[in-house]
C-alpha positions as CSV (number, residue, x, y, z in Angstrom):
1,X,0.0,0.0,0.0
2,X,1.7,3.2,-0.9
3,X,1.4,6.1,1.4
4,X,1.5,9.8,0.1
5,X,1.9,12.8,2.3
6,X,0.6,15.9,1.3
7,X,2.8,18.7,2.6
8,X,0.4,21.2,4.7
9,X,2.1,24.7,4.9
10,X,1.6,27.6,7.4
11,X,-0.9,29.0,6.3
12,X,-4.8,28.7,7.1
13,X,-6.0,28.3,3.4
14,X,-3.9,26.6,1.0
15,X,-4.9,24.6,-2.2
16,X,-3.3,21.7,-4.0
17,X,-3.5,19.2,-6.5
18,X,-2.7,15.7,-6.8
19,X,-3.0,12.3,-8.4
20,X,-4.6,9.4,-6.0
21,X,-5.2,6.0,-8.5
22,X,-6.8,7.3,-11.7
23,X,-8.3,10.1,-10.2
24,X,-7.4,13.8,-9.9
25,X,-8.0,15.0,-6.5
26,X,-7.9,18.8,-5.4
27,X,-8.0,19.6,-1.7
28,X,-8.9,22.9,0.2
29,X,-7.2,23.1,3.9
30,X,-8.4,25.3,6.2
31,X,-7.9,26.1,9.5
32,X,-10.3,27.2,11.6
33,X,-9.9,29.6,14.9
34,X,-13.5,29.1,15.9
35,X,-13.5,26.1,16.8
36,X,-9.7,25.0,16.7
37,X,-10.1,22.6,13.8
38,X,-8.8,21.7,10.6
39,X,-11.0,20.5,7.5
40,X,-10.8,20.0,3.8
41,X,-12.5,20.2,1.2
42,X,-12.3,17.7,-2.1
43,X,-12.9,17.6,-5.1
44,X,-12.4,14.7,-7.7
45,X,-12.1,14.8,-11.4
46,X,-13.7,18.3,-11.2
47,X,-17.0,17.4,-9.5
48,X,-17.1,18.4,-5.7
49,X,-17.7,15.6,-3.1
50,X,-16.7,17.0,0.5
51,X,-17.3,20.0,2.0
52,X,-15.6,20.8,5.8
53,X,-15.1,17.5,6.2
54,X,-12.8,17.6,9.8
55,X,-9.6,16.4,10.3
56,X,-9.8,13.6,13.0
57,X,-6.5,11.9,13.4
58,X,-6.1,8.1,13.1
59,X,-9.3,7.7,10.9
60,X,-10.1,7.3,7.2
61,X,-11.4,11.2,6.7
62,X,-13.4,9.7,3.2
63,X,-14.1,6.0,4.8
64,X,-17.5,5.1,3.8
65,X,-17.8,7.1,0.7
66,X,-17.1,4.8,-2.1
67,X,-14.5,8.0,-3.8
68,X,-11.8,5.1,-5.0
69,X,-8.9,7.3,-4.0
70,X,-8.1,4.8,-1.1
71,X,-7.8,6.5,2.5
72,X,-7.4,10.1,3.9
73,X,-6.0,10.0,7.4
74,X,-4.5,12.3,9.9
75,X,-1.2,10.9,11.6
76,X,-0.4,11.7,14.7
77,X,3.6,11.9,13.9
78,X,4.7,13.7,16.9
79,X,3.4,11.0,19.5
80,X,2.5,13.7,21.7
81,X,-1.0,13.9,23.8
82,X,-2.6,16.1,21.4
83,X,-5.8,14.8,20.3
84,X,-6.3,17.0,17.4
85,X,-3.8,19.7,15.6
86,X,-4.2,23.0,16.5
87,X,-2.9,25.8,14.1
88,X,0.9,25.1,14.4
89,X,0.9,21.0,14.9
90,X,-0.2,20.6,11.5
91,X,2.2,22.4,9.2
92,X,5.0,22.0,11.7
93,X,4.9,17.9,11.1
94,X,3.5,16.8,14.3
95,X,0.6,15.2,12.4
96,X,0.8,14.4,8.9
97,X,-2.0,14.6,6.0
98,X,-1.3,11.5,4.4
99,X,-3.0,10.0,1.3
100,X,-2.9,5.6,1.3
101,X,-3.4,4.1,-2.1
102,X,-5.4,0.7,-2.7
């Protein structure tokens, strides 16, 4: 199973483009000071399919939608206590955005 990482920056809105399977996939990162959360939003081969969708760690973020881009998932690299990835944990590589291919 290969595993992708998609580099997060710091910044609270960033885009980027890239290939999972057959399928082009474009993803919206956000951060979010309101509630202290990260989400995305995706969109494959053009058509839009997720909207805010949170960024738990440790689960599959598209698990149950049938997409065929494999998993999302949010990695807890750091092995600290955080739960979830507040603005810097995220870009700074304490969790990782990783994509993991069929």
């Amino acid at each position: 199973m290969p595993v992708y990482e998609m580099p997060i920056i710091a910044a609270k809105w960033q885009d980027f483009t890239i290939t999972l399977g057959d399928h082009e996939c474009r993803f919206t990162v956000k951060y979010s000071r309101l509630i202290n959360r990260w989400s995305f939003d995706l969109e494959i081969d053009g058509d839009m399919r997720l909207q805010g969708q949170r960024m738990v760690p440790m689960s599959d973020l598209v698990a149950g939608f049938g997409f065929g881009i494999g998993e999302i998932r949010l990695i807890n690299w750091g092995g600290k206590v955080t739960s979830v990835p507040g603005l810097t944990e995220l870009p700074s590589g304490e969790f990782r955005f990783v994509a993991v291919l069929p």
